[in-house]
Gaussian input, Z-matrix of N, CA and C with variables (Angstrom, degrees):
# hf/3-21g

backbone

0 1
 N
 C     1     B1
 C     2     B2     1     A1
 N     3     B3     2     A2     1     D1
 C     4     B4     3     A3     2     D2
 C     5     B5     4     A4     3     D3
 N     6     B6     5     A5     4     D4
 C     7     B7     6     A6     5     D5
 C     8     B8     7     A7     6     D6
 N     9     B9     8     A8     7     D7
 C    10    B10     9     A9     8     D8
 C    11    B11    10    A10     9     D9
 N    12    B12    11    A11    10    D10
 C    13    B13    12    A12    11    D11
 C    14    B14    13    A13    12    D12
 N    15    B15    14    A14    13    D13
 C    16    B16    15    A15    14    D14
 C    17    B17    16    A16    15    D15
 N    18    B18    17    A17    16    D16
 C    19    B19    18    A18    17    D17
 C    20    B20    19    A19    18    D18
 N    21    B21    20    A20    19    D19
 C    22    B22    21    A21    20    D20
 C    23    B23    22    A22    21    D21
 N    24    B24    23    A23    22    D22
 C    25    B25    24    A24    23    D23
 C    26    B26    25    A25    24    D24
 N    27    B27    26    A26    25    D25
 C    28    B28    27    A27    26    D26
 C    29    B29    28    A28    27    D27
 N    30    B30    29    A29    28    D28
 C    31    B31    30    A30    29    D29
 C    32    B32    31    A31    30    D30
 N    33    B33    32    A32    31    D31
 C    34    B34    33    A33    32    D32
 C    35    B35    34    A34    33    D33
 N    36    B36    35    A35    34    D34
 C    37    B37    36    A36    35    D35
 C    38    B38    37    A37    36    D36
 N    39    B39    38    A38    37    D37
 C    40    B40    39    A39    38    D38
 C    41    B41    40    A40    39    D39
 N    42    B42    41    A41    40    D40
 C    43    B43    42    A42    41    D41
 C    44    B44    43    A43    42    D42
 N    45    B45    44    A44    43    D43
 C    46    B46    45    A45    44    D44
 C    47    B47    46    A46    45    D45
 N    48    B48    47    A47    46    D46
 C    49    B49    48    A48    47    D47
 C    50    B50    49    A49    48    D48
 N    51    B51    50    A50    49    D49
 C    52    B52    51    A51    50    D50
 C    53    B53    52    A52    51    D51
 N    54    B54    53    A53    52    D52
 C    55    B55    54    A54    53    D53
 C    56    B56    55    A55    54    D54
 N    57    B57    56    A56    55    D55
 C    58    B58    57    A57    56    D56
 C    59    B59    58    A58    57    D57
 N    60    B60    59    A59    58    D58
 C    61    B61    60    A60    59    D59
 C    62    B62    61    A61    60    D60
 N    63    B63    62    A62    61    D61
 C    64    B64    63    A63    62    D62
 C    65    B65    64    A64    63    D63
 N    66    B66    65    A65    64    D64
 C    67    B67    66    A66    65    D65
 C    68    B68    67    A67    66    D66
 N    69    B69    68    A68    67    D67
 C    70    B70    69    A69    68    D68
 C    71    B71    70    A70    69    D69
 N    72    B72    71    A71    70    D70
 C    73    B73    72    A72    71    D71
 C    74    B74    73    A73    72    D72
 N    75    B75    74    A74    73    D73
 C    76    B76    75    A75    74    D74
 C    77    B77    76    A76    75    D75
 N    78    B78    77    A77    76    D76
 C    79    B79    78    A78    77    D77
 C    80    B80    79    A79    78    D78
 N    81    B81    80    A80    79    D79
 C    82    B82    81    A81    80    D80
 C    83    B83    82    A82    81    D81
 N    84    B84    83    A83    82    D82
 C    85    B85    84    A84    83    D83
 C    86    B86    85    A85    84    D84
 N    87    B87    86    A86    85    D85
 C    88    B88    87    A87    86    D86
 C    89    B89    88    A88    87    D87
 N    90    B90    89    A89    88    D88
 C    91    B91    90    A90    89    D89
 C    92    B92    91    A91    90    D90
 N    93    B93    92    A92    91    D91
 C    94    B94    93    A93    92    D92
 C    95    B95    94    A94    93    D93
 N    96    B96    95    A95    94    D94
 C    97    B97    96    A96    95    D95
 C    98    B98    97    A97    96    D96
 N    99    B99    98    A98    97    D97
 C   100   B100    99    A99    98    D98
 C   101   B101   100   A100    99    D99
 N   102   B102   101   A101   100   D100
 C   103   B103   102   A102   101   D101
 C   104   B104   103   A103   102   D102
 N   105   B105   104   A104   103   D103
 C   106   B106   105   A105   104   D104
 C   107   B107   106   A106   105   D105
 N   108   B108   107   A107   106   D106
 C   109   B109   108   A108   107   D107
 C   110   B110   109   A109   108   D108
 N   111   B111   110   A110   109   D109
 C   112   B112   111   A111   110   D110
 C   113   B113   112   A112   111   D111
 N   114   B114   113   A113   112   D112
 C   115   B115   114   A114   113   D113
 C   116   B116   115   A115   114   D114
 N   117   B117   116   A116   115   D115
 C   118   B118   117   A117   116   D116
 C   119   B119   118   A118   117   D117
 N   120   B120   119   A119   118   D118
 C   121   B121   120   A120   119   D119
 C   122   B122   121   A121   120   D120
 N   123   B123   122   A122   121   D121
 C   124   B124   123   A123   122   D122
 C   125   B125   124   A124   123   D123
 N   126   B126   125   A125   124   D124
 C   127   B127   126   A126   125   D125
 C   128   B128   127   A127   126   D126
 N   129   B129   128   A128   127   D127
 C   130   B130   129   A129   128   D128
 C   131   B131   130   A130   129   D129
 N   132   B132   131   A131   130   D130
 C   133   B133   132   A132   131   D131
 C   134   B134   133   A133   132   D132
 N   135   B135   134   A134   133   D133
 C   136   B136   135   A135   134   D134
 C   137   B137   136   A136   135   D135
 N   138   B138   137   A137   136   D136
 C   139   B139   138   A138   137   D137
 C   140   B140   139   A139   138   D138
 N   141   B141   140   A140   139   D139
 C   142   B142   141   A141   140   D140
 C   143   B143   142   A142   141   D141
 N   144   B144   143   A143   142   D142
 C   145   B145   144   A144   143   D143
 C   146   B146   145   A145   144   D144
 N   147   B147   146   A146   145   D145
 C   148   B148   147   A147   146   D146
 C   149   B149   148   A148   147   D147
 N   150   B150   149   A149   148   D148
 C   151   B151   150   A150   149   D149
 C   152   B152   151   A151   150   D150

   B1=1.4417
   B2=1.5207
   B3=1.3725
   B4=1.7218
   B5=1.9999
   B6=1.7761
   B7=1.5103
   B8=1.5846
   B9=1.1094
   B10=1.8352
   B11=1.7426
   B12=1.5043
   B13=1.3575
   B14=1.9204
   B15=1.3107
   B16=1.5919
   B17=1.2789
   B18=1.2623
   B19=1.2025
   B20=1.8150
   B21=1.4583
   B22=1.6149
   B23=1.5740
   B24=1.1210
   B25=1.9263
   B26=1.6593
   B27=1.4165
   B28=1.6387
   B29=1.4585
   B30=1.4794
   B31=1.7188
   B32=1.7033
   B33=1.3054
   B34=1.5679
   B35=0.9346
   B36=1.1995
   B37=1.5248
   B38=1.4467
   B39=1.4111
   B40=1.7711
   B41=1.7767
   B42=1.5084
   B43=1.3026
   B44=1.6009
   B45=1.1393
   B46=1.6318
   B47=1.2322
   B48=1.3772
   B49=1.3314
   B50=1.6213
   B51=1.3821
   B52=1.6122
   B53=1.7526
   B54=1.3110
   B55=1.2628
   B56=1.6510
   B57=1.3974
   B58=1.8323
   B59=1.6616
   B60=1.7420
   B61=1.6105
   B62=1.3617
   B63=1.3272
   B64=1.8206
   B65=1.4850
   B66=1.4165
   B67=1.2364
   B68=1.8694
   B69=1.4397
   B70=1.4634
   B71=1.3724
   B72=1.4851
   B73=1.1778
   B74=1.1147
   B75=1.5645
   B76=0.7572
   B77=1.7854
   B78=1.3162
   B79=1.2980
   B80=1.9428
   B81=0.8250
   B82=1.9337
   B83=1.1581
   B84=1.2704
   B85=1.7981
   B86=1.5731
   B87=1.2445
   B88=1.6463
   B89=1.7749
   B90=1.2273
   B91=1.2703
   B92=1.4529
   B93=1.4941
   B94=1.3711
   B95=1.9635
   B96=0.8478
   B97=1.4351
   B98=1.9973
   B99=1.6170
   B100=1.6757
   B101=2.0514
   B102=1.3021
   B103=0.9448
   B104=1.8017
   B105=0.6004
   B106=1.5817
   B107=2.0986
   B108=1.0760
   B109=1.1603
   B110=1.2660
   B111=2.0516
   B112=1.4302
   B113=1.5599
   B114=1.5465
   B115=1.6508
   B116=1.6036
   B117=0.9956
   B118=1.2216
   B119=1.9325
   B120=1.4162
   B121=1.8024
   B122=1.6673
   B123=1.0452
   B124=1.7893
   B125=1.1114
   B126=1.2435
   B127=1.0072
   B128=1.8221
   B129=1.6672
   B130=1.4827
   B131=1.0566
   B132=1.2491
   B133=1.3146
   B134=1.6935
   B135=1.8347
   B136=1.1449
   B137=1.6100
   B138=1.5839
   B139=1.5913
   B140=1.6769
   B141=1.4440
   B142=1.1180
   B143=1.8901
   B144=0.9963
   B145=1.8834
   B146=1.7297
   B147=1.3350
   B148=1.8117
   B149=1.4579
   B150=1.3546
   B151=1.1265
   B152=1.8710
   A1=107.02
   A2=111.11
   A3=99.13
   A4=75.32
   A5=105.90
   A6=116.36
   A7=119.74
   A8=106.33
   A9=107.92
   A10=97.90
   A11=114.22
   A12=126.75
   A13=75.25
   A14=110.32
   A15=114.35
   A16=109.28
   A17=137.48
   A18=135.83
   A19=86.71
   A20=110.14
   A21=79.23
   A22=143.81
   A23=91.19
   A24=115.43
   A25=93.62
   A26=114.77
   A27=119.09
   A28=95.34
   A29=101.95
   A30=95.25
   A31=100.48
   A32=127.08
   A33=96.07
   A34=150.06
   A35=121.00
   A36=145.09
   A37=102.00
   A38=120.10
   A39=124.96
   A40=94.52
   A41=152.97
   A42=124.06
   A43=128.14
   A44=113.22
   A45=107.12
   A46=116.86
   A47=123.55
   A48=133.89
   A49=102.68
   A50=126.78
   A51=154.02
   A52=80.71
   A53=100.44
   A54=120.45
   A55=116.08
   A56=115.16
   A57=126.60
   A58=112.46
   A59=103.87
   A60=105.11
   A61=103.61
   A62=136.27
   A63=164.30
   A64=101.88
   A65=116.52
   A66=126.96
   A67=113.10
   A68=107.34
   A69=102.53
   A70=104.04
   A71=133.88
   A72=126.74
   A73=132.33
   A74=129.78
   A75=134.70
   A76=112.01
   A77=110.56
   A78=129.10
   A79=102.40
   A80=87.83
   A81=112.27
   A82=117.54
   A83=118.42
   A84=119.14
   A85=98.88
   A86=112.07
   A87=116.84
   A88=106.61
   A89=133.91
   A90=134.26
   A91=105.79
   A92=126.30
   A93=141.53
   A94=97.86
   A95=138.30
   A96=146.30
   A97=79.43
   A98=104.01
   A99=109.76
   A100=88.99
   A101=124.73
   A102=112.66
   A103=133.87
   A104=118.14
   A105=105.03
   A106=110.91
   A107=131.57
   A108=151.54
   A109=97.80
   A110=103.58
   A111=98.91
   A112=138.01
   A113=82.20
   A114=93.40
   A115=125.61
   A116=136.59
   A117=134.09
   A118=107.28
   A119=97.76
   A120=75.09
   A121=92.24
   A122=106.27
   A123=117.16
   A124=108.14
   A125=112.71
   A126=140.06
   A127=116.72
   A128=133.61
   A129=123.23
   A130=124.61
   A131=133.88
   A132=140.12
   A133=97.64
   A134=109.42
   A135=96.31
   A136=108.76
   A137=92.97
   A138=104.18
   A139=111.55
   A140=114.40
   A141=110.58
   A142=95.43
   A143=113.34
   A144=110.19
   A145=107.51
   A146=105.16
   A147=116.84
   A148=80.90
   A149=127.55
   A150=139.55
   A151=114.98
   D1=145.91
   D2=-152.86
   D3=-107.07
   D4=154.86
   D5=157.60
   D6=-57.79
   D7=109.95
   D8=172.88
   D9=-104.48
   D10=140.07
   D11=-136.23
   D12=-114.58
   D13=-29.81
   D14=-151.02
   D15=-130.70
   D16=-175.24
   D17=-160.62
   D18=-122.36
   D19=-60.23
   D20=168.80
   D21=-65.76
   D22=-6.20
   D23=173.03
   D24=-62.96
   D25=-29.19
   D26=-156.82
   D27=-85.01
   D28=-52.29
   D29=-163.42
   D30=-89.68
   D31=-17.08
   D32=143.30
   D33=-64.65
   D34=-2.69
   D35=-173.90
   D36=-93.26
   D37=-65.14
   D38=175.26
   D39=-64.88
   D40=-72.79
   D41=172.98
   D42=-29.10
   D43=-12.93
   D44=-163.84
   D45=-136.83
   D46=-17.19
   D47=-174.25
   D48=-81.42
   D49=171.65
   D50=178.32
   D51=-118.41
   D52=99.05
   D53=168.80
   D54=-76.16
   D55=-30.67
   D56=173.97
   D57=-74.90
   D58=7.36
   D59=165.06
   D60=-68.24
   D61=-49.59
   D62=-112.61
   D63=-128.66
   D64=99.68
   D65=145.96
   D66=-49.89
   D67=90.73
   D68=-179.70
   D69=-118.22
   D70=44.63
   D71=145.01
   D72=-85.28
   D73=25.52
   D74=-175.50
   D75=-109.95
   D76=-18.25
   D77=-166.79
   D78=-72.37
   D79=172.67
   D80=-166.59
   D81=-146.67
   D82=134.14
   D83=170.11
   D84=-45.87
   D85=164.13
   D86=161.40
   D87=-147.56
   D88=143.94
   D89=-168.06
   D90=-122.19
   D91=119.78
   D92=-148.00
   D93=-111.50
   D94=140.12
   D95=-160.96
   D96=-118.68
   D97=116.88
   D98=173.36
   D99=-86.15
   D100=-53.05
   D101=-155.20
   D102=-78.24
   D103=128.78
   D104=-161.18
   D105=-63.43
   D106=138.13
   D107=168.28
   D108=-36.79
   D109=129.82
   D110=164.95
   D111=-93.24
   D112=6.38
   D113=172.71
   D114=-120.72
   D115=-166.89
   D116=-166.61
   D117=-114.37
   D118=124.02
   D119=-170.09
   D120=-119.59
   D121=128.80
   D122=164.35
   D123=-111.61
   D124=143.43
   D125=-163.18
   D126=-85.90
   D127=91.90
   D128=174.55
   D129=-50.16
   D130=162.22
   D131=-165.65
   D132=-162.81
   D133=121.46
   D134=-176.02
   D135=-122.44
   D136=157.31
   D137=-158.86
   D138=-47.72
   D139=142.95
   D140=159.78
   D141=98.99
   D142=-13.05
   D143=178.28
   D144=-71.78
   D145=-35.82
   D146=-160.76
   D147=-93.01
   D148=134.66
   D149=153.81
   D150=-98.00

């Protein structure tokens, strides 16, 4: 499956591609957040993981 950078990169790719090359049963919905977070999230790190 080739990297599409763009969304029209995407739907030229699904218009034009031989989609029965691509084992795509493996794929899954995924749900994308448009709005940005109103808080600040850092990330914990607990002692003793980083060697």
């Amino acid at each position: 499956m080739p990297s599409l950078r763009s969304d029209a990169a995407a739907e030229r790719f699904v218009a034009t591609a031989d989609l029965t090359k691509y084992n795509l049963s493996g794929f899954k919905p995924m749900r994308f957040e448009i709005e940005p977070k109103s808080t600040v999230n850092r990330p914990r790190f607990l002692k003793g993981i980083f060697i």
